[in-house]
C-alpha positions as CSV (number, residue, x, y, z in Angstrom):
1,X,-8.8,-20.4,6.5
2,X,-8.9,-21.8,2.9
3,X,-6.4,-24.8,2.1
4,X,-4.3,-25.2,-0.5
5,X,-5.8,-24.8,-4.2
6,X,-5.4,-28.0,-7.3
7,X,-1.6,-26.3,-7.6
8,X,-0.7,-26.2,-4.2
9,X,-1.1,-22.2,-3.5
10,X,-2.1,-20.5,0.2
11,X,-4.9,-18.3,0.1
12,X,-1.7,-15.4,0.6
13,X,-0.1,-17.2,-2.3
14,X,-3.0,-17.2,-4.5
15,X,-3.9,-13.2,-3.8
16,X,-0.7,-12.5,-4.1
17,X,0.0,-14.1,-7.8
18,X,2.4,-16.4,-6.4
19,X,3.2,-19.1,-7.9
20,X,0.7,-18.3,-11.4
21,X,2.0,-18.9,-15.2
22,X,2.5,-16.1,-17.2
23,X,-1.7,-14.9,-18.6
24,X,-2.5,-16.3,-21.2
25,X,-4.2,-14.9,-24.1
26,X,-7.3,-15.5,-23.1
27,X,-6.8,-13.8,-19.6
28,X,-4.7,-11.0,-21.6
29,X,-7.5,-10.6,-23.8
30,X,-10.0,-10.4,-20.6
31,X,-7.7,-8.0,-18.3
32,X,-7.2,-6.0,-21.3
33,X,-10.5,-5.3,-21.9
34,X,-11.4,-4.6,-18.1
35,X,-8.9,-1.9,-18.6
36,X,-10.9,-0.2,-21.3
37,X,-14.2,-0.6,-19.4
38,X,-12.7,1.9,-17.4
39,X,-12.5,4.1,-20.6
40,X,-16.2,4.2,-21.5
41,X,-16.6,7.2,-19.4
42,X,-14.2,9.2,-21.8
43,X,-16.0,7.5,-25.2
44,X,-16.2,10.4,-26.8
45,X,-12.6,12.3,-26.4
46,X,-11.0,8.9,-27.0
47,X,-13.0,8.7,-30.1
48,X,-11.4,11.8,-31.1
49,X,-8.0,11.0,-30.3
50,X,-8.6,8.1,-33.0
51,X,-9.5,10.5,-35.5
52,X,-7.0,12.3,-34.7
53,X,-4.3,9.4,-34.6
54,X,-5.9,8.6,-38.0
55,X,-5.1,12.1,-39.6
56,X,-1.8,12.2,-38.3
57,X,-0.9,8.8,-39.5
58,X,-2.0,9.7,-43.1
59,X,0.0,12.7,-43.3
60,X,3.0,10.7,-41.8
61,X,2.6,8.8,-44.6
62,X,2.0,11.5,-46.9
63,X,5.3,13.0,-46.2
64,X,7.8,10.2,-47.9
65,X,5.5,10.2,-51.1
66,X,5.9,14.1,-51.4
67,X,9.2,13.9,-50.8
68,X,10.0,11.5,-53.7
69,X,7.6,13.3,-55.8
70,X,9.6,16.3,-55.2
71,X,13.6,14.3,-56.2
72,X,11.4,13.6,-59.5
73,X,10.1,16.7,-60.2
74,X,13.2,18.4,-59.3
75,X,15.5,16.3,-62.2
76,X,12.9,16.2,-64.2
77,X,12.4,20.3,-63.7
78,X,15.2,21.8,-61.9
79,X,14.0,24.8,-60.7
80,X,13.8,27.2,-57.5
81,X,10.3,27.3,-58.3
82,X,9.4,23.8,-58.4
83,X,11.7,23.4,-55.1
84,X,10.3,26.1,-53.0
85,X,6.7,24.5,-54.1
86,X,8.1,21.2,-53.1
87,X,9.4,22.6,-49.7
88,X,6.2,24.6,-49.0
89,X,4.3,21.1,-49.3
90,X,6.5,19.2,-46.8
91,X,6.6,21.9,-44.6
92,X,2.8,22.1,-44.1
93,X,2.4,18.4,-44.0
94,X,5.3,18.1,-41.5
95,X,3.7,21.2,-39.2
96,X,0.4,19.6,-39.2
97,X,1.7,16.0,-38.5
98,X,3.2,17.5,-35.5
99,X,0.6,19.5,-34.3
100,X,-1.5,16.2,-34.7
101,X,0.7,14.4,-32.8
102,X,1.2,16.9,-30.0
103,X,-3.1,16.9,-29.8
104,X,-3.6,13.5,-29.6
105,X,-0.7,12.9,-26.7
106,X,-2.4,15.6,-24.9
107,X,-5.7,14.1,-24.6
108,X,-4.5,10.9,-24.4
109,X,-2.8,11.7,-20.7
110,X,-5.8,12.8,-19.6
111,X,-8.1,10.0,-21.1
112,X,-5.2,7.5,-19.4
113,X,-5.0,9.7,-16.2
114,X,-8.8,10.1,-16.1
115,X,-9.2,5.9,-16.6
116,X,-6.4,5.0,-13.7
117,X,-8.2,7.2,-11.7
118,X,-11.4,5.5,-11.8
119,X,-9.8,2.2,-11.4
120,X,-8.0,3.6,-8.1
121,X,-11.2,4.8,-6.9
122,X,-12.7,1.4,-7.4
123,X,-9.6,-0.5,-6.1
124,X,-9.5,1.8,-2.4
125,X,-13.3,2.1,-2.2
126,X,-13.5,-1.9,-3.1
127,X,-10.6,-2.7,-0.3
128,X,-12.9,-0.3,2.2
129,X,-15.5,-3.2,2.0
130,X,-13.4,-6.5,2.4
131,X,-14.0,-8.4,5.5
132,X,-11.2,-8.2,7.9
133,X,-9.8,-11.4,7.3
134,X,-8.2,-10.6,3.8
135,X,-6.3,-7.7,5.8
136,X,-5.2,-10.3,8.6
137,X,-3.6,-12.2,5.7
138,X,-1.7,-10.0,3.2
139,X,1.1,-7.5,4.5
140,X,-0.2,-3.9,4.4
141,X,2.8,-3.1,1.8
142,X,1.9,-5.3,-0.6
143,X,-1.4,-4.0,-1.1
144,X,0.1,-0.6,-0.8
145,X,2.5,-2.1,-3.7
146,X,-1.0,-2.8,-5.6
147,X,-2.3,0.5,-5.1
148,X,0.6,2.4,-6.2
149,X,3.3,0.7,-8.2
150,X,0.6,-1.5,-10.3
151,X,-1.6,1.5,-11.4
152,X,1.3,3.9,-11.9
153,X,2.3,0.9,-14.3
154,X,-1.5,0.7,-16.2
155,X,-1.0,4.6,-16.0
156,X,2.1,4.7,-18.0
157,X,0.9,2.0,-20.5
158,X,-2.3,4.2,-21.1
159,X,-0.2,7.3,-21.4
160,X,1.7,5.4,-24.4
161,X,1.1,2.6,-25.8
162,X,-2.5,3.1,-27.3
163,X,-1.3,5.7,-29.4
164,X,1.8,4.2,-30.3
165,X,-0.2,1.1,-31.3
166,X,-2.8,2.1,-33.2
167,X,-0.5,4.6,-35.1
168,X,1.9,1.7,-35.6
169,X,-1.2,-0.5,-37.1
170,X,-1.9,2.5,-39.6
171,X,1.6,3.3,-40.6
172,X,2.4,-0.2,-41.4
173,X,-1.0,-1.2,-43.1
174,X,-0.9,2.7,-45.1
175,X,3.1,1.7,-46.1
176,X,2.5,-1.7,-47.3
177,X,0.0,-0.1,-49.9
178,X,1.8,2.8,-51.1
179,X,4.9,0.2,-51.3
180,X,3.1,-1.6,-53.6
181,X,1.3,0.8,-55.4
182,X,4.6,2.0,-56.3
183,X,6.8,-1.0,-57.3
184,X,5.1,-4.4,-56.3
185,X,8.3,-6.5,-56.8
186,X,10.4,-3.5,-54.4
187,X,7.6,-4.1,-52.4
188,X,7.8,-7.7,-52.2
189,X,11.8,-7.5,-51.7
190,X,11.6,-5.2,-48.9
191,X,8.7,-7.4,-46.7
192,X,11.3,-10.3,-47.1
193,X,12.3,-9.4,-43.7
194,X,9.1,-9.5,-42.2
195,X,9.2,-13.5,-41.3
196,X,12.8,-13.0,-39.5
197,X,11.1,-9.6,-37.6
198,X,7.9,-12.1,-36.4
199,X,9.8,-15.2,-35.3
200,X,12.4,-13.2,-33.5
201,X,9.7,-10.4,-31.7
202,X,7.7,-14.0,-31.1
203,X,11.2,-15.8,-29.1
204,X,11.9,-12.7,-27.3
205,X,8.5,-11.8,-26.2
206,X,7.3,-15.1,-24.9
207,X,10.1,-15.5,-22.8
208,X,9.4,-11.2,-21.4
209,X,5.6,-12.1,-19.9
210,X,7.0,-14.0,-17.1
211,X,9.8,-12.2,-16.1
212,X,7.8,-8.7,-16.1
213,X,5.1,-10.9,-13.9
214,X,8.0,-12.1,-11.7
215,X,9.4,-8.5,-11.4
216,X,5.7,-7.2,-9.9
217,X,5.6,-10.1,-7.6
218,X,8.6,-9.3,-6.3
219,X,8.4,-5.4,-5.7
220,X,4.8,-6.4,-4.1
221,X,7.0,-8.5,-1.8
222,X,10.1,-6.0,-0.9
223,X,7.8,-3.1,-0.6
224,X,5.7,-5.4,1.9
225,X,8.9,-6.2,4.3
226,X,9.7,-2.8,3.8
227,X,6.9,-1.5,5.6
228,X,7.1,-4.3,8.2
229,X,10.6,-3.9,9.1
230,X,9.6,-0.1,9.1
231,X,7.5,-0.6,11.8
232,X,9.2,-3.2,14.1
233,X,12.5,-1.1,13.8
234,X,12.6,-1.2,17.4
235,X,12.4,-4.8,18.3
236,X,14.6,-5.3,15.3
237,X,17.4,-3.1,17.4
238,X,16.7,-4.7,21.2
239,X,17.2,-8.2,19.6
240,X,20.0,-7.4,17.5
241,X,18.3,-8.6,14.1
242,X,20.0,-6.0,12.1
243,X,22.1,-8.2,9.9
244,X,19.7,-10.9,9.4
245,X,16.7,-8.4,8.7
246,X,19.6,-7.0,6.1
247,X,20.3,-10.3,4.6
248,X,16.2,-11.3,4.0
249,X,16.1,-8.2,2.3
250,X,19.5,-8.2,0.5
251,X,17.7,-11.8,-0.9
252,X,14.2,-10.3,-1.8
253,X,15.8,-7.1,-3.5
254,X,18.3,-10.0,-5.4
255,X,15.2,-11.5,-6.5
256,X,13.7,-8.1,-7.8
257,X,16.7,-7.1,-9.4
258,X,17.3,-10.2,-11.1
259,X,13.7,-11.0,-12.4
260,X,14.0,-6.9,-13.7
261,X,17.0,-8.2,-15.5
262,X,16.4,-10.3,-17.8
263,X,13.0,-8.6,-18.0
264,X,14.8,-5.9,-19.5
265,X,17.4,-7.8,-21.0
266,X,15.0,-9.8,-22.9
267,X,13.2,-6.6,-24.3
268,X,16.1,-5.0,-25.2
269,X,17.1,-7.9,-27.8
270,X,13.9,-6.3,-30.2
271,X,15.6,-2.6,-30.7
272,X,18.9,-4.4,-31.7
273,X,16.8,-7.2,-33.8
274,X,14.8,-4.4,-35.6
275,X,18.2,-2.0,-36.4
276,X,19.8,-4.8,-37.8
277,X,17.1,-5.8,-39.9
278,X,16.3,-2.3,-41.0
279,X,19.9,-2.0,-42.3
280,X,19.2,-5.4,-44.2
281,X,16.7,-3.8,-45.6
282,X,17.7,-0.9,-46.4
283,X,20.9,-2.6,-48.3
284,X,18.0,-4.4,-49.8
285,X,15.9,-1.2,-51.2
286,X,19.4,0.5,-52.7
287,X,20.2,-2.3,-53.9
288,X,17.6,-3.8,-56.0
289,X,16.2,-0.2,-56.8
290,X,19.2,0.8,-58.3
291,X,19.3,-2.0,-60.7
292,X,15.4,-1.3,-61.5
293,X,16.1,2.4,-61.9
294,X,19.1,1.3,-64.3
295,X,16.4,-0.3,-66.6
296,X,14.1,2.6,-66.0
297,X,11.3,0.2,-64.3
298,X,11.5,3.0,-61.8
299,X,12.3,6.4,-60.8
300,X,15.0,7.7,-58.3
301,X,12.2,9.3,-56.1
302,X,10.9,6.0,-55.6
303,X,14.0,4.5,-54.4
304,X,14.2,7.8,-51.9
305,X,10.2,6.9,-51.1
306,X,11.0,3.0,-50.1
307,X,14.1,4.3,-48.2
308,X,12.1,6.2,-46.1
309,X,9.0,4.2,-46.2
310,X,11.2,0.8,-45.2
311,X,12.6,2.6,-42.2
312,X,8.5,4.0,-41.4
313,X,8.0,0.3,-41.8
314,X,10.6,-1.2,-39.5
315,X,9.8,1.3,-36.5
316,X,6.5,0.5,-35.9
317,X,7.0,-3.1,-36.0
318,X,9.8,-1.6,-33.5
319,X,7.2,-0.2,-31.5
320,X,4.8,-2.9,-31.7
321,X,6.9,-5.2,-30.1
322,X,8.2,-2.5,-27.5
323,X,4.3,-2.0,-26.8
324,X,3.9,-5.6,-26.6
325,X,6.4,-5.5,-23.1
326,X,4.8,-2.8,-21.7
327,X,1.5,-4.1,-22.5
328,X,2.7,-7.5,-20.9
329,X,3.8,-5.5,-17.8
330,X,0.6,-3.2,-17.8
331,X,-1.3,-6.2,-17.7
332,X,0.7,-8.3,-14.8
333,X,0.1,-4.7,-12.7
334,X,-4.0,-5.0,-13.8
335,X,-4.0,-8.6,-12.9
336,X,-3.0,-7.4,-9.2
337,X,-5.5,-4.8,-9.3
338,X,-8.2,-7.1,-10.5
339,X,-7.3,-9.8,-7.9
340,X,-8.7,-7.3,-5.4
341,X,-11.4,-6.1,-6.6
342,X,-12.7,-9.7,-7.8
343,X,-12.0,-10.5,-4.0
344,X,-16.0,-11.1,-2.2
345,X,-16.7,-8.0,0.1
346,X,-18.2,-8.5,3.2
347,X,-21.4,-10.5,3.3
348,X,-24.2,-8.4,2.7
349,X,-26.8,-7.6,5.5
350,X,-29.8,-9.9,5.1
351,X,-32.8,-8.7,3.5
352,X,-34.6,-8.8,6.9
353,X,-31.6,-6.6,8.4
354,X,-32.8,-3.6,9.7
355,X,-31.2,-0.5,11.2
356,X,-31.6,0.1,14.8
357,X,-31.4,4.3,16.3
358,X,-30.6,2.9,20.1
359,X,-29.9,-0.7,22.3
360,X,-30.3,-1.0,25.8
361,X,-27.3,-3.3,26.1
362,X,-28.7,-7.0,26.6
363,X,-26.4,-9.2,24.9
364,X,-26.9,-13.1,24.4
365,X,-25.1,-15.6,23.2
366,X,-26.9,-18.8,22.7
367,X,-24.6,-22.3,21.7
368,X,-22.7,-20.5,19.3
369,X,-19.9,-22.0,17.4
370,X,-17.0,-20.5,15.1
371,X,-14.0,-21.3,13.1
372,X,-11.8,-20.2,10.3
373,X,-12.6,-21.4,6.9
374,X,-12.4,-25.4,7.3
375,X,-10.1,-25.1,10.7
376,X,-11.2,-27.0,13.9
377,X,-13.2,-25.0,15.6
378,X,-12.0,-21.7,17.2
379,X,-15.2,-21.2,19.7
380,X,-17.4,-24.2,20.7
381,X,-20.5,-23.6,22.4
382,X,-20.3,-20.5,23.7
383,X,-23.2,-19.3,26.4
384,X,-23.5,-16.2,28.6
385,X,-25.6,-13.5,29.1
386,X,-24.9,-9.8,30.0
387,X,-27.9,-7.5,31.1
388,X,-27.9,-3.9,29.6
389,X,-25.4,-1.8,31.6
390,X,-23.1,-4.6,33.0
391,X,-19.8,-5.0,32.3
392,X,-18.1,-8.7,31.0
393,X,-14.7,-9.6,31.5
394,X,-13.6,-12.1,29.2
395,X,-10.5,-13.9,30.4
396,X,-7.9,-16.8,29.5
397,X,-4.5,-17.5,28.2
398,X,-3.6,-15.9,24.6
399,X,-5.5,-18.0,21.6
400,X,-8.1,-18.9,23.5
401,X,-10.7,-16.9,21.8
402,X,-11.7,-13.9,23.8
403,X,-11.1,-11.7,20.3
404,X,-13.0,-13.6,18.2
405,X,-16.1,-13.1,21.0
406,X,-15.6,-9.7,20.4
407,X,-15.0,-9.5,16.3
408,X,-18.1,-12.2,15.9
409,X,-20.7,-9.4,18.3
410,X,-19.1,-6.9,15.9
411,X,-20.3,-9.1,12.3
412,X,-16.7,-9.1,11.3
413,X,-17.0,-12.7,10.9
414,X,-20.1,-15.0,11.3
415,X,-20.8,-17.9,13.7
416,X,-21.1,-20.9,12.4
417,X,-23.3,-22.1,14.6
418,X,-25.9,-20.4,17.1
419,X,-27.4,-17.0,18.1
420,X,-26.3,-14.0,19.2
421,X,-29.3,-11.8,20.5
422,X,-28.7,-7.9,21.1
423,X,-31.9,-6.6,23.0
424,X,-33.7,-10.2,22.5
425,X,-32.7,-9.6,18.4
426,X,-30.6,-12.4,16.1
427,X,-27.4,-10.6,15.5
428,X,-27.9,-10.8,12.0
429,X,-31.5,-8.7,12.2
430,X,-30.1,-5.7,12.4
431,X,-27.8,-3.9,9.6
432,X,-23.7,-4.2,10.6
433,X,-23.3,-0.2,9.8
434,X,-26.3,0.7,12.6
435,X,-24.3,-2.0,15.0
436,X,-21.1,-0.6,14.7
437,X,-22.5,3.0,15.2
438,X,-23.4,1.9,18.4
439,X,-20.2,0.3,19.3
440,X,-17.4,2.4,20.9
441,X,-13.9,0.4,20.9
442,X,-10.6,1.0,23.1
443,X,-7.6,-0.7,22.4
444,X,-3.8,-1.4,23.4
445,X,-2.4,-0.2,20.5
446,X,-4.5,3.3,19.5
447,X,-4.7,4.3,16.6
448,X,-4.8,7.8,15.1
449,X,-4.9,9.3,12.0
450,X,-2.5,11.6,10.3
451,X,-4.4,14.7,11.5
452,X,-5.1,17.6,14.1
453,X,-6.3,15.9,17.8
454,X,-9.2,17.6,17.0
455,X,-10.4,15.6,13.9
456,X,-9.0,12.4,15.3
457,X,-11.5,12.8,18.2
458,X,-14.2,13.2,16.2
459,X,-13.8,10.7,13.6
460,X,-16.6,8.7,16.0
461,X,-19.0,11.6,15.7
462,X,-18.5,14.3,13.0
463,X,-20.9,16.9,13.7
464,X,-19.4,17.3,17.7
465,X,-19.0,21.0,18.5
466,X,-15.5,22.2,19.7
467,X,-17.4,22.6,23.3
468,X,-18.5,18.7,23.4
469,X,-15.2,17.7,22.4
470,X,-13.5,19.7,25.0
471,X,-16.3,17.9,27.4
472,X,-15.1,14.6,26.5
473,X,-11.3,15.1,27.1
474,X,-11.9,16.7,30.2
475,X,-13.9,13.5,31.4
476,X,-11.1,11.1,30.3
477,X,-8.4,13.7,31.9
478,X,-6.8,14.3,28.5
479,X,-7.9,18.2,28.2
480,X,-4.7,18.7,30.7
481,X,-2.0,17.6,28.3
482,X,-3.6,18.6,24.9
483,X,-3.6,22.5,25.8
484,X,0.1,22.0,26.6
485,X,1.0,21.3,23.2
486,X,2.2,23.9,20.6
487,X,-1.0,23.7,18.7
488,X,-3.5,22.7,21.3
489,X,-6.4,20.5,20.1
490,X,-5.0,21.5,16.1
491,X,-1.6,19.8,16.9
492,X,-1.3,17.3,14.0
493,X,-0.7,13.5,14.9
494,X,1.3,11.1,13.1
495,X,-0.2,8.0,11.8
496,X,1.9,6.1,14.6
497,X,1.1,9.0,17.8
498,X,4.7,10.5,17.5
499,X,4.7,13.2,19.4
500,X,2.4,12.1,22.6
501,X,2.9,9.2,25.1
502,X,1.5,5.6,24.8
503,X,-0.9,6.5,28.1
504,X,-1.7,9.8,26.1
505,X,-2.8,7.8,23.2
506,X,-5.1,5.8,25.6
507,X,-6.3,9.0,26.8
508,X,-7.5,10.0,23.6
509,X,-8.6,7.2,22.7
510,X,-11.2,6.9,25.4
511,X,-12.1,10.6,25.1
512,X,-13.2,9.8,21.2
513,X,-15.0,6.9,22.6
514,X,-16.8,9.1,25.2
515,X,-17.7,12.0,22.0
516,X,-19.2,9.1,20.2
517,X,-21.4,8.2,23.2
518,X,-22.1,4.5,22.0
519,X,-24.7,2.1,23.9
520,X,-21.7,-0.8,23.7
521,X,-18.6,-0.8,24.9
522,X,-15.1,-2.6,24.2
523,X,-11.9,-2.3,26.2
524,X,-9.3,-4.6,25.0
525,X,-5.9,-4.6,26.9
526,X,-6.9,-1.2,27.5
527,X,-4.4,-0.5,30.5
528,X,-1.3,-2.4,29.9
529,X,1.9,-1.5,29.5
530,X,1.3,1.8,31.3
531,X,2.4,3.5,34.5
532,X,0.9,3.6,37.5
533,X,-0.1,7.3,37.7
534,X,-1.4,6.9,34.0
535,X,-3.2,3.9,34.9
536,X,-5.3,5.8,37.9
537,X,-6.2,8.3,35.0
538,X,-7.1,6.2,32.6
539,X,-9.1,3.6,35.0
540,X,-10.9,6.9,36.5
541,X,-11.8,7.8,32.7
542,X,-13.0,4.1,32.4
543,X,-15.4,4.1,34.8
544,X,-16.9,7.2,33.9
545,X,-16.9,5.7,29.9
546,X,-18.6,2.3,31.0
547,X,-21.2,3.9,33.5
548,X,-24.5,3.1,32.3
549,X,-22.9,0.9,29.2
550,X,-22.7,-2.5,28.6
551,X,-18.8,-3.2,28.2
552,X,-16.9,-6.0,27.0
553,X,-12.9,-6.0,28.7
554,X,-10.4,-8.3,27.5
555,X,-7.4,-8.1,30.0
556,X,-4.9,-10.5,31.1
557,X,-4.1,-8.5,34.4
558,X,-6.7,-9.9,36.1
559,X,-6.8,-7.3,38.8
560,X,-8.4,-4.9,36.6
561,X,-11.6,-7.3,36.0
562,X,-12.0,-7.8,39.8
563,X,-15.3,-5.3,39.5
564,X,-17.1,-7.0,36.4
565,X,-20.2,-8.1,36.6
566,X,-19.7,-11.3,34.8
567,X,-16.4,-12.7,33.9
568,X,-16.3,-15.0,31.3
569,X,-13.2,-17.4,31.9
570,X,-12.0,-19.1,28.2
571,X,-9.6,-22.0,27.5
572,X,-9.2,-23.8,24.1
573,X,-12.5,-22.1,22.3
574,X,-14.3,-23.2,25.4
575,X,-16.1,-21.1,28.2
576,X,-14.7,-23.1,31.3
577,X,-16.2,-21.1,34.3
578,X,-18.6,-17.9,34.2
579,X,-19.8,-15.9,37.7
580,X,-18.2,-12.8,39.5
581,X,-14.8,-12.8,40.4
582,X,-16.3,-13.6,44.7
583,X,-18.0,-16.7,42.9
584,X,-15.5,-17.9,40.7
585,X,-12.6,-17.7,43.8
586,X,-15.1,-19.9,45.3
587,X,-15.2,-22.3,43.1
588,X,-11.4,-22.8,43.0
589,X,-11.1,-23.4,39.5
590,X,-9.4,-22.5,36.8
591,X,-9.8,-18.5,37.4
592,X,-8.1,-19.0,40.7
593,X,-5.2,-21.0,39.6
594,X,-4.8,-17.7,37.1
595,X,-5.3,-15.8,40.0
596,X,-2.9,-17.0,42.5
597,X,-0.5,-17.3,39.8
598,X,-0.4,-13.7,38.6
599,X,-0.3,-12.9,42.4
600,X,2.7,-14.9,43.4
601,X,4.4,-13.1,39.7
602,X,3.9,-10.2,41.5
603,X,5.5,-11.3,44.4
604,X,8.6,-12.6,42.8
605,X,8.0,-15.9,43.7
606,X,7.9,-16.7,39.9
């Protein structure tokens, strides 16, 4: 794996946003405008909703002026007349304003719903080509965090704040010119407060970006142990871990709530800021218009128009700033989004990668040599050959690479060194979706989808009839159990196989193996932690699966390789010994010693 970056970050630290300063404006600028790439699609409707957010600005500003207009006209004429005139004007502004406003919000939540949509999209599909070794670092809550909590919170910004701030940028910029077009010095008087608004909105908000960052971070976290401790609630319980698994998460949810705090805390200061101020001006306008319209310099309706104009003016400068914090927070979310998708996917095929229909089974593999990142290596010089239907057995004590033989034949990583030759072709010849079609995989831990048996038994093959699948459960005895159940073959599994035994699972498992009919084979731990009477099933299934296949087993109960044709015997990266088991007993090596030893265990001479 990758070491530590110039500031001291994991690869999981740097993915995660651990660790990072609060973006700059720069980035802000950059994230911000990868946002609204994701808008071009709806151009045209958001170029609407300006126009829109134009016209109803206007006649939000119209409104004051009319209303002022109408205190003068009414002193100067005091009339029923001239006030139901007066009344029918503001009436109609006021009904269209609203019917603006209630336009441009609702094409706005689609335009915003429509955009976070496509960035989803890109976000899952992107994660669907990742190598595997960005799942094996990150928790799957995190990213689940990512996928959920960070758009929902681009969603919400969408939904809001570009209306509310380009209407703020017209109201203000439309007020300032009325204001003075109608009394410059008012005018003048009024902005006074302006500076006090900007240095204060500037202090609060620079101290907001981290702590909305922070707050992210930490959900990403919580929601991440969450799902762990979710799924290792049993071994929680048999070792009694209950009150420490309770205090790591009483400290994680401390750290959420406090970084929410003063997130929040912080971004309340502007709404009190911007009352106060908007009472100081206020006092201000009353004030100093009064002693104006005392020497006639102006008219009471203006006073009323730069009443309500100075309040129009304050609570967009309000909602600026208010934007600003959920922009801040919209963009920490985005930043999380973009981290994934700006993560490399898997290495493309070569150019001279082609796909293959069928294999015979001949693997090779010729010196080859592996590691993680810039780690010593994990496999060194690894050499062995398996003829088309034979079955390998690779063996050893946990680490010492027996996966990684198996995840290097299936291109989820790459050698580093070496060949590996499938029917006398480099590994890397032939395209990794034709490979994989041809592989068929049982392991320990099976998993199913959260769907009927059915469907989870042809997720290997598609277009299988109902009569082949009922073929293949037959053939790995699972057709017994299945037609017991409420629903039969449409019984609907859980994610995690709730509702059938571990030795069931493996039973399925096989059985979707078999309906895919692959040309390769891979059993790993494929009978542990079973019963005997399960085991006899599942070993009679087995054999009819790997007849006629080339099969890789990885087991550690060494009784079940006894039949291999090769066994491949690992230790430290390294292939030790290689023969049948008759040979390898023979030689008196290593293998035997594991041998004896798991013999004597049996025993209870251990």
């Amino acid at each position: 794996m990758a070491g530590p970056d110039k500031q001291g970050r994991t690869p999981v630290q740097r993915h995660q946003g651990i660790g990072t300063a609060p973006p700059k404006v720069d980035e802000m600028k950059a994230t911000l405008k990868r946002i609204f790439g994701y808008m071009v699609r709806e151009k045209k409707l958001f170029m609407l909703v300006l126009g829109i957010i134009f016209v109803s600005s206007a006649l939000s500003l119209l409104g004051p002026f009319l209303l002022g207009v109408a205190v003068d006209r009414v002193i100067a004429s005091p009339t029923t007349d001239t006030l139901i005139v007066m009344l029918v004007l503001l009436l109609g502004v006021y009904s269209f304003h609203s019917l603006f406003l209630w336009l441009q919000n609702y094409w706005m939540i689609g335009i915003a719903q429509h955009t976070v949509y496509a960035m989803r999209k890109h976000l899952f599909s992107h994660l669907q080509r990742l190598p595997i070794l960005f799942f094996q670092e990150r928790q799957q809550g995190e990213l689940m965090s990512r996928l959920t909590n960070d758009m929902e919170n681009v969603s919400r910004t969408l939904n809001v704040a570009v209306i509310q701030f380009v209407t703020s940028i017209l109201t203000i910029s439309g007020t300032i010119v009325i204001m003075f077009w109608l009394s410059p010095l008012l005018a003048l008087l009024t902005l006074t407060i302006v500076p006090v608004m900007y240095f204060g909105m500037k202090w609060i908000t620079k101290r907001t970006g981290q702590f909305f960052k922070d707050q992210q971070k930490h959900l990403g976290d919580m929601n991440g142990y969450v799902e762990e401790m979710f799924s290792g609630q049993k071994i929680i319980a048999m070792f009694s871990r209950e009150d420490h698994v309770i205090a790591d998460f009483k400290e994680k949810n401390e750290a959420l709530r406090r970084s929410g705090y003063w997130a929040q805390t912080y971004s309340g200061f502007i709404p009190k800021l911007m009352n106060m101020l908007n009472n100081v001006s206020f006092a201000i306008i009353v004030g100093a218009g009064g002693l104006l319209a005392l020497s006639e310099a102006i008219s009471i309706g203006v006073i009323v128009t730069f009443t309500t104009y100075s309040r129009q003016f304050t609570r967009p400068l309000n909602d600026l700033a208010n934007q600003y914090n959920m922009i801040l927070s919209a963009v920490a979310g985005a930043e999380r989004v973009f981290q994934i998708i700006d993560e490399a996917e898997e290495k493309q095929d070569e150019e001279e990668a082609d796909d293959i229909a069928s294999m015979t089974g001949e693997i090779e593999f010729r010196s080859v040599d592996f590691s993680y990142g810039d780690e010593q290596d994990t496999l060194t010089n690894i050499n062995f050959h398996a003829n088309p239907g034979e079955t390998v057995a690779l063996v050893g004590p946990t680490g010492a690479g027996k996966t990684t033989i198996i995840s290097l034949l299936s291109r989820f990583y790459e050698t580093k060194g070496g060949q590996i030759l499938i029917d006398g072709k480099d590994l890397k010849t032939i395209s990794r979706d034709s490979l994989r079609r041809q592989m068929g995989v049982v392991l320990q831990d099976s998993t199913m989808f959260h769907t009927t048996i059915r469907e989870n038994l042809r997720y290997g093959r598609l277009d299988a009839t109902d009569s082949e699948v009922e073929q293949a459960t037959k053939a790995a005895h699972a057709h017994e159990f299945i037609v017991k159940l409420p629903q039969g073959y449409d019984t609907v599994l859980d994610s995690d196989g709730k509702g059938v035994s571990h030795g069931q699972l493996q039973l399925l498992s096989i059985a979707r193996a078999m309906l895919a009919d692959p040309a390769l084979l891979i059993l790993d731990e494929a009978t542990s932690s079973i019963d005997t009477v399960t085991e006899m099933k599942i070993n009679d299934a087995l054999t009819k699966l790997m007849k006629g296949r080339t099969s890789f087993v990885i087991a550690h109960r060494l009784n079940t390789v006894r039949s291999a044709d090769l066994i491949v015997v690992l230790q430290h990266g390294e292939i030790v010994e290689q023969g049948s088991h008759r040979e390898l007993l023979g030689q008196e090596g290593f293998y035997a010693e594991l041998v004896e030893a798991q013999q004597m265990e049996r025993r209870g001479l251990m």
